[in-house]
N, C-alpha and C positions, 0 to 999 in steps of 0.2 A: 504494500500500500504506500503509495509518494506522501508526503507530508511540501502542504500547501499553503504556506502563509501569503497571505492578500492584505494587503496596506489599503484602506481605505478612510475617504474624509471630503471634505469639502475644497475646493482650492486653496495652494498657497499655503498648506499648514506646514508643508516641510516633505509631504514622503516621498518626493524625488530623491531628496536628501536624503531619509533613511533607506530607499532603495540600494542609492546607490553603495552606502555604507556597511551596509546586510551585505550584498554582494561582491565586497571589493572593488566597485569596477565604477566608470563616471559612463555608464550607457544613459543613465538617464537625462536629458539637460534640466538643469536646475537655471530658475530665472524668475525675478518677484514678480511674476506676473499670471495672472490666472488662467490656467489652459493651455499650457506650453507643453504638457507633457502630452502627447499624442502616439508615441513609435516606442519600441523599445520599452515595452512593459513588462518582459520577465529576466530572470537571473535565477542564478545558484548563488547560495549560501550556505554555509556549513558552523556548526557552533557543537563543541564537545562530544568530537566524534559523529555528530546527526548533519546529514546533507538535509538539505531542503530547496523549494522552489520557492520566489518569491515574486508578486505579482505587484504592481506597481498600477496604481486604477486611477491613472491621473485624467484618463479623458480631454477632452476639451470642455472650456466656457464658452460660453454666449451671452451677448450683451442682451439675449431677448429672456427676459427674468420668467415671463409666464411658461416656457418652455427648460429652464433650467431645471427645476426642481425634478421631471422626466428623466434626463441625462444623469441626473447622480443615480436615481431609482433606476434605471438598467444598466451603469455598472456596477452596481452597488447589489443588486439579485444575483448576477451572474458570479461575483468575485463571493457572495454567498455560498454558493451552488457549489463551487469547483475547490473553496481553502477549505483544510485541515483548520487554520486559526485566521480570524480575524484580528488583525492590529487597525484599530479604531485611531486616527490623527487627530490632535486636535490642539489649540494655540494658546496658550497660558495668558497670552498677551491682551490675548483678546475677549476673552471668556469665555461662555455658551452663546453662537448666536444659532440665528433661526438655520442656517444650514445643517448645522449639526445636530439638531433636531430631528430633522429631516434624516438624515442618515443613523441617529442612534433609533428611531422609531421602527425603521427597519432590519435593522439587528436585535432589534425585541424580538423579534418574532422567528429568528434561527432557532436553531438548534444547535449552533457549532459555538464553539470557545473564542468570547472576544475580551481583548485587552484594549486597556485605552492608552494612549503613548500622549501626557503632556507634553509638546513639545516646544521649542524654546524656551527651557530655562535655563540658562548661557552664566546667569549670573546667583549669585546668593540671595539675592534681594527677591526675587521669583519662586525662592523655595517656599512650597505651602500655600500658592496661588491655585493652586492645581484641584482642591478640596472640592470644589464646586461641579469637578466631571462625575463624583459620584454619586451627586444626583440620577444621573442617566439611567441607573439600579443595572448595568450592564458586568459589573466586577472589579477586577483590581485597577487601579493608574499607576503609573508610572510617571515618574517625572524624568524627563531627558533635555538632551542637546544631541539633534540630529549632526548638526554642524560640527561640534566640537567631540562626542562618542559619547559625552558621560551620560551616563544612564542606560546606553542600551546592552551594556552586559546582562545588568539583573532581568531586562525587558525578555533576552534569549532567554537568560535561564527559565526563567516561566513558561515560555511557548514550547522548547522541547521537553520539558516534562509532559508535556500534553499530545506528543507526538505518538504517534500508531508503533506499537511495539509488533516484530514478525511474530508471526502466528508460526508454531512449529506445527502443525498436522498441516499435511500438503496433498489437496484433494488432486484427483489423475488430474482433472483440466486445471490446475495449477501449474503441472509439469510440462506440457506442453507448449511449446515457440507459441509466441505470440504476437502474431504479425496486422499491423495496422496501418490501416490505407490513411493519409492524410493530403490534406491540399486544401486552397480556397476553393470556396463555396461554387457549388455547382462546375465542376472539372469533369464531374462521374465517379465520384467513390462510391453512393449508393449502387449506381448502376451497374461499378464492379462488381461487385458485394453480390447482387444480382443474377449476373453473367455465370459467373462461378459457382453459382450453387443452381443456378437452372430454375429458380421462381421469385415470385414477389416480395420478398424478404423482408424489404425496404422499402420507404415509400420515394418516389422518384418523379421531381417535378423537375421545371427551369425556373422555380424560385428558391434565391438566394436563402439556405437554411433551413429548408424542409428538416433535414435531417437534427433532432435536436438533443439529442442522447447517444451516448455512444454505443451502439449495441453488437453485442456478442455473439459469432457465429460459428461454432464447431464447421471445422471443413475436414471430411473424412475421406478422400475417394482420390484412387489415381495415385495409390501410394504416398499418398500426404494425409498427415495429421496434426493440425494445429489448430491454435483460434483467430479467428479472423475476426478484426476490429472494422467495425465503418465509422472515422471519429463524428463524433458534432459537430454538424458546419454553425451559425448563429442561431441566437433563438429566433421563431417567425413573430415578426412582428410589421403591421400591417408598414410603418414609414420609416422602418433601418434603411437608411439611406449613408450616409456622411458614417457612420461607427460599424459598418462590416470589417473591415479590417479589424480591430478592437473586438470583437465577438468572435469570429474566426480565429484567432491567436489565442484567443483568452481561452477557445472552450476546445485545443487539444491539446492543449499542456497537457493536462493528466493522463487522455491517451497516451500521448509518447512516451511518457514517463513510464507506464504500465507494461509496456510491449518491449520486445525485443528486435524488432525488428522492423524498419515503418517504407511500407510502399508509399512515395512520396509522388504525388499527382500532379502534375500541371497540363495547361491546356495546352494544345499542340498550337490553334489557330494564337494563340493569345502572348504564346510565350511567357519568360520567366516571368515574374512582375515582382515590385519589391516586396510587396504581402508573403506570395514565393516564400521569397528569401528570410524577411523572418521568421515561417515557421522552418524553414533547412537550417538553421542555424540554433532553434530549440532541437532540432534532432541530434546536430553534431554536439553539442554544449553537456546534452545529457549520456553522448556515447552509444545511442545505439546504431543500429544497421540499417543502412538506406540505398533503397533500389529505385532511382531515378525513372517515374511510368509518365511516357508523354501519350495523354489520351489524345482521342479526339484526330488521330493522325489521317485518316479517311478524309477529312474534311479539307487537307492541308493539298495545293496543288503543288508539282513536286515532278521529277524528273532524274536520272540517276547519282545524281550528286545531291539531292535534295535533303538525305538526313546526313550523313557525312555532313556536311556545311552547319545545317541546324548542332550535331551532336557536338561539334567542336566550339560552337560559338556557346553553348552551353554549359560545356567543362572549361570554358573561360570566366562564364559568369559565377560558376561554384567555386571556384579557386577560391582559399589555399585547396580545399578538402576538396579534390573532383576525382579520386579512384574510387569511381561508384558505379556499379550495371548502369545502364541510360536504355529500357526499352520500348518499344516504340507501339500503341496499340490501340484497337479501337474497342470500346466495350462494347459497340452496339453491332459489330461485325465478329466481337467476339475475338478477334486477330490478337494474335500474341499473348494472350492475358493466361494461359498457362507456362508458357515462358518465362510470364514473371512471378510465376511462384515457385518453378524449377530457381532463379537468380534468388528469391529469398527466403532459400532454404540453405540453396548456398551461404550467403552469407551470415546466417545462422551461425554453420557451423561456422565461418572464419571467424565469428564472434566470439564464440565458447573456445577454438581452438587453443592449446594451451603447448609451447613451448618449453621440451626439457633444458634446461639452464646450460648443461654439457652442449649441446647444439648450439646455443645460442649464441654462447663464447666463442667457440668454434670459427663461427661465423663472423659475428661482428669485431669481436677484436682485431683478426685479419683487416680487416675493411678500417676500422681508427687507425688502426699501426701504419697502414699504407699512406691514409689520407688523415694526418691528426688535427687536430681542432689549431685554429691559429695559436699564435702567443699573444696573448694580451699583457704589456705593461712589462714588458719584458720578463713576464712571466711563462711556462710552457707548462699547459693540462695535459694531463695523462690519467687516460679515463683507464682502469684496470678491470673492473668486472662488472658486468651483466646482470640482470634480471626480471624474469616478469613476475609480477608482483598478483598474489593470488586475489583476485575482485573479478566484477563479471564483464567488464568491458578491459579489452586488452589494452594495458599497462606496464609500461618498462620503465626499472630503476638502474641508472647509470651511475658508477661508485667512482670519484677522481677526486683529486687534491682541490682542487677549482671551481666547484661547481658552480661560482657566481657570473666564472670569466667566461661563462659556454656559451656564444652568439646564437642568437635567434635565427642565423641561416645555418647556421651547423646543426641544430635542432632538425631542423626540415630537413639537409642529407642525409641524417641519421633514420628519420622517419622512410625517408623515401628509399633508403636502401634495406631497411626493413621491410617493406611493401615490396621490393622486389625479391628478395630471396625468401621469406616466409607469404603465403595469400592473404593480406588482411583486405581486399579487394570489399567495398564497400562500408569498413570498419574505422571509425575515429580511432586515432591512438593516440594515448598518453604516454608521454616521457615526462620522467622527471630524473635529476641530476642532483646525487646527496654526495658530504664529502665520506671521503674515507682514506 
């Protein structure tokens, strides 16, 4: 089960800011202004041993006030719907006003674990302004500085105590690959879904979001056995117009997280688009296996150089990460679409597959020793032993004297000569580099 923290509040209260800080990373833009936060709504976080996802529900504002209070109430359902915990934002500075009303009113009525994060209190003088959010009758506050960290240790400790601990009994369909179709809305992953098992499964319109649950399909036949995901495209709602992006992204985090392997959809007529791209980039971020499916290829006029051109100009656009199957099909002709479950099963196994350390050595040390990492500072790394590190996405620990001085382009030969001599064809790899 993924653990799903969702930052939710009004504009402007800071959770760009504690986005980006939960995360390590500045994806979010932070800027005092309401509404800026539109792209770039998820990340990893990791706090005492517990990875987690975190959702950043900044949306957009609008100056038309009768229509704002709509826009918080459907990101504010949805980031409901899909966290493990709600972190509640909210402004010391400013009080309780009528937004946060609005937003805790709706958190009454979860059922999921909310915190409330005062935030900005940067100074001593702000300590104990904060009293007034537990009116909300929502649960504990906290008082922080998104800006500065203080306070968001103890914030963590609270939320991963509340975290889903594994279940040890592991039912068969637990054991089973778990492969999930994703893409923006209306590509054809229902219609996959569909194709593949030979009836109505699913329901399948050309309005954006039909599909609104992620639902689960045993695929048993043709010598395959696993479960097949058709994720959530947005919820239906009669004027999503401006925030499909924002609902599509938001509602297959949890699929991808859950799967092991994600047939990744895009339109053939339409090409990558950047929507695309941020959900390829929740795929690679979390490690699993992706099988690049361009639906809709029938539709595409085309000549004998027509995907050759197309396939190349698309391994350009997924760079770094483009050792991925790329195949090419239509669901409504049926064309290829077992092809691409021979490729992600494949990749399955390259995913699980596990490297003995004697081989590994073998291998890569030859390959450092011929070509070794530059000298930095007039210093020279020598990286001595090898390992893959036992986790479920394949990870290699690199042991040298240096490991600060290793260039981020030696990273990637290292990678890519490991993609050549062992199959991680479709597989994210992690390196990392400790001293010894």
């Amino acid at each position: 089960m993924s653990n799903i923290v969702a930052i939710v509040g009004r504009p402007n209260v800071g959770k760009s800011t504690l986005f980006n800080r939960l995360t390590e990373s500045r994806d979010a833009i932070v800027k005092e202004i309401s509404g800026v936060t539109r792209d770039r709504l998820y990340g990893k976080g990791e706090w005492n041993g517990y990875q987690f996802s975190v959702i950043d529900t900044g949306g957009y504002a609008t100056t038309k006030e009768d229509i704002f209070e709509g826009e918080i109430r459907k990101q504010v359902e949805i980031a409901i719907q899909e966290a493990s915990v709600i972190v509640f934002m909210v402004d010391v500075t400013t009080g309780i006003v009528e937004m946060d009303e609005i937003v805790a009113q709706l958190l009454r009525k979860s059922h999921k674990k909310v915190f409330i994060a005062a935030n900005k209190v940067d100074n001593n003088d702000r300590i104990g302004l904060s009293s007034e959010f537990y009116s909300f009758g929502l649960g504990d506050v906290f008082d922080l500085s998104a800006t500065n960290g203080s306070g968001t240790g103890d914030l963590l400790d609270a939320i991963v105590e509340c975290f889903n601990k594994e279940d040890d009994s592991i039912r068969e369909e637990d054991s089973l690959p778990r492969i999930a179709i994703v893409g923006r809305p209306n590509v054809g992953k229902s219609s996959m879904v569909n194709a593949l098992t030979g009836q109505e499964r699913n329901i399948v319109t050309d309005i954006s979001g039909t599909t609104r649950d992620a639902i689960h399909t045993r695929y048993k036949a043709y010598g395959f056995d696993f479960l097949l995901i058709d994720t959530a495209g947005i919820r239906k709602k009669a004027k999503v117009t401006e925030d499909i992006e924002y609902y599509s992204v938001l509602r297959s985090v949890r699929t991808i997280e859950n799967s092991d392997v994600c047939l990744f959809m895009i339109d053939a007529a339409e090409g990558i688009q950047k929507q695309d791209l941020s959900i390829y980039y929740i795929i690679e971020k979390n490690s699993k296996g992706v099988v690049v499916i361009v639906n809709k290829w029938d539709l595409v006029e085309k000549d004998q150089n027509t995907m050759l051109k197309f396939e190349e100009q698309l391994r350009n656009q997924l760079a770094p990460f483009n050792d991925v199957p790329i195949i090419f099909t239509s669901t409504l002709s049926k064309q290829r679409i077992h092809k691409a479950l021979e490729k992600s099963m494949e990749v399955f196994e390259n995913r699980v597959r596990k490297i003995p350390t004697k081989e590994l050595n073998d291998v890569m040390l030859d390959i450092i020793n011929a070509t070794p990492p530059p000298a930095m500072k007039g210093k020279y790394i020598r990286i001595k032993f090898v390992q893959m590190l036992p986790t479920h996405a394949p990870t290699f620990a690199f042991y040298c004297n240096l490991p600060q001085y290793i260039p981020d382009s030696y990273k990637r030969f290292l990678e890519n000569r490991l993609r050549e001599k062992f199959n991680f064809e479709g597989v994210p790899l992690k390196l990392f580099f400790r001293k010894k």
